[in-house]
C-alpha positions in Angstrom: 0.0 0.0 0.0 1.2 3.6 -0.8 -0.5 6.5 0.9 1.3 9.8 0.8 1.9 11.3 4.3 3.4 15.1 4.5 3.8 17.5 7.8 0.6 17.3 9.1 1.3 13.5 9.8 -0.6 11.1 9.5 -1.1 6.6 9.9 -0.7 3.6 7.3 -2.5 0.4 8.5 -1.4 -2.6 6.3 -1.8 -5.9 7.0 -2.8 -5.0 10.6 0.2 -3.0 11.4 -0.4 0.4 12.1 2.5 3.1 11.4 1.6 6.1 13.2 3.3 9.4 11.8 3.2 12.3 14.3 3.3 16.4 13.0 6.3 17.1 11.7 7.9 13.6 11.4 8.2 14.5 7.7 9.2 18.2 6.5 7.4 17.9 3.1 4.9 15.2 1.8 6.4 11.7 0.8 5.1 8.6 -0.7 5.1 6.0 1.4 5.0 2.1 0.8 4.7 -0.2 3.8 4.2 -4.1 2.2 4.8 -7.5 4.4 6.0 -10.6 3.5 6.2 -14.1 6.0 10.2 -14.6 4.8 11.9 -14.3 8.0 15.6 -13.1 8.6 18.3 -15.8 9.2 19.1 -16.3 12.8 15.9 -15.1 14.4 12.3 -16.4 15.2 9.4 -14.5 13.6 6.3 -14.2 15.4 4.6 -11.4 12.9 5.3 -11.1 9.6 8.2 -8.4 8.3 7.1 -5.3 7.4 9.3 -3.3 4.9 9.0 0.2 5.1 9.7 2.4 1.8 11.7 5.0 0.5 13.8 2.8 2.6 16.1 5.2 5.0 14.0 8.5 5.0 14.6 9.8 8.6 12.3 11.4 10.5 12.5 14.3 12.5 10.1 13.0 15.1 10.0 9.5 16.2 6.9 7.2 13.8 5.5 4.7 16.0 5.1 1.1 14.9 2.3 -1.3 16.3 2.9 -4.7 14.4 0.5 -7.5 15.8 2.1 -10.7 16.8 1.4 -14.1 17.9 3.2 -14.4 21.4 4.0 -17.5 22.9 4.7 -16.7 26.1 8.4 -16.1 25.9 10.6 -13.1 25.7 9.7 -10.9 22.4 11.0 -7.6 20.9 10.5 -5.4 17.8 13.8 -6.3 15.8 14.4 -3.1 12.8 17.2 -3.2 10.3 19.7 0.2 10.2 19.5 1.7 6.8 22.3 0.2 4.5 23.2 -2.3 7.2 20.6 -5.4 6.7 21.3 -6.1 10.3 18.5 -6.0 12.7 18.7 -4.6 16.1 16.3 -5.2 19.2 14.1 -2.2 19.7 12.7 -3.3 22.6 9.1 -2.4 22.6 6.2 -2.5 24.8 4.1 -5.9 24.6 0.2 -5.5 24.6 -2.9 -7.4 23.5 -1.2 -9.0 20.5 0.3 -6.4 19.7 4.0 -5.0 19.9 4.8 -1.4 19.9 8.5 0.5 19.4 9.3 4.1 17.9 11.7 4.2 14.8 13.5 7.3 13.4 13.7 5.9 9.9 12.3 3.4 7.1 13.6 -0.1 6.5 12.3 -3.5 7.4 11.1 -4.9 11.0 9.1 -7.0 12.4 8.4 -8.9 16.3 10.7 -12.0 17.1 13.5 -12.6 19.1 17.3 -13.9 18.4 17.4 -17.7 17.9 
């Protein structure tokens, strides 16, 4: 899905995963594409599906809140997002709720809730 989201902010909800943009995130209006696939990075255990986030590294100037819904089993979870041109993923933490995982990110690439194998 692309929506186009500009200074007055704005949210994306694809696939159940909402993407929240608060005023001023963006200084002029952007196309954005949010998509999600089930291919999960080597070395971790998915428990949503990965969200890829596009133009892939626009920054924001105010953190965009993700809520990405996941299936949790019970054991420790986090929101893991990759770093621009590194294709790393890094553990965002994030605040568990209802099915649902929440983190703030300062810029567009792929994430999605898991946790290291």
């Amino acid at each position: 899905m692309t929506q186009t989201i500009g200074p007055a902010g704005g949210v994306i909800t694809v696939d159940g995963a909402t993407v929240t943009f608060p005023k001023d995130a963006v200084a002029a209006p952007v196309g954005v594409t949010i998509s999600s696939t089930d291919a999960v990075p080597d070395g971790f255990v998915a428990l949503s599906k990965v969200y890829k986030c596009e133009p892939s590294g626009t920054n924001f100037a105010q953190p965009v809140t993700m809520q990405m819904p996941f299936t949790d089993d019970g054991k420790a979870s986090s929101m893991f997002w990759s770093s621009g041109s590194d294709p790393a993923f890094k553990d965002l933490g994030g605040k568990p709720q209802a099915g649902t995982m929440t983190a703030t990110v300062q810029h567009f690439s792929s994430g999605f809730v898991g946790r290291a194998k």
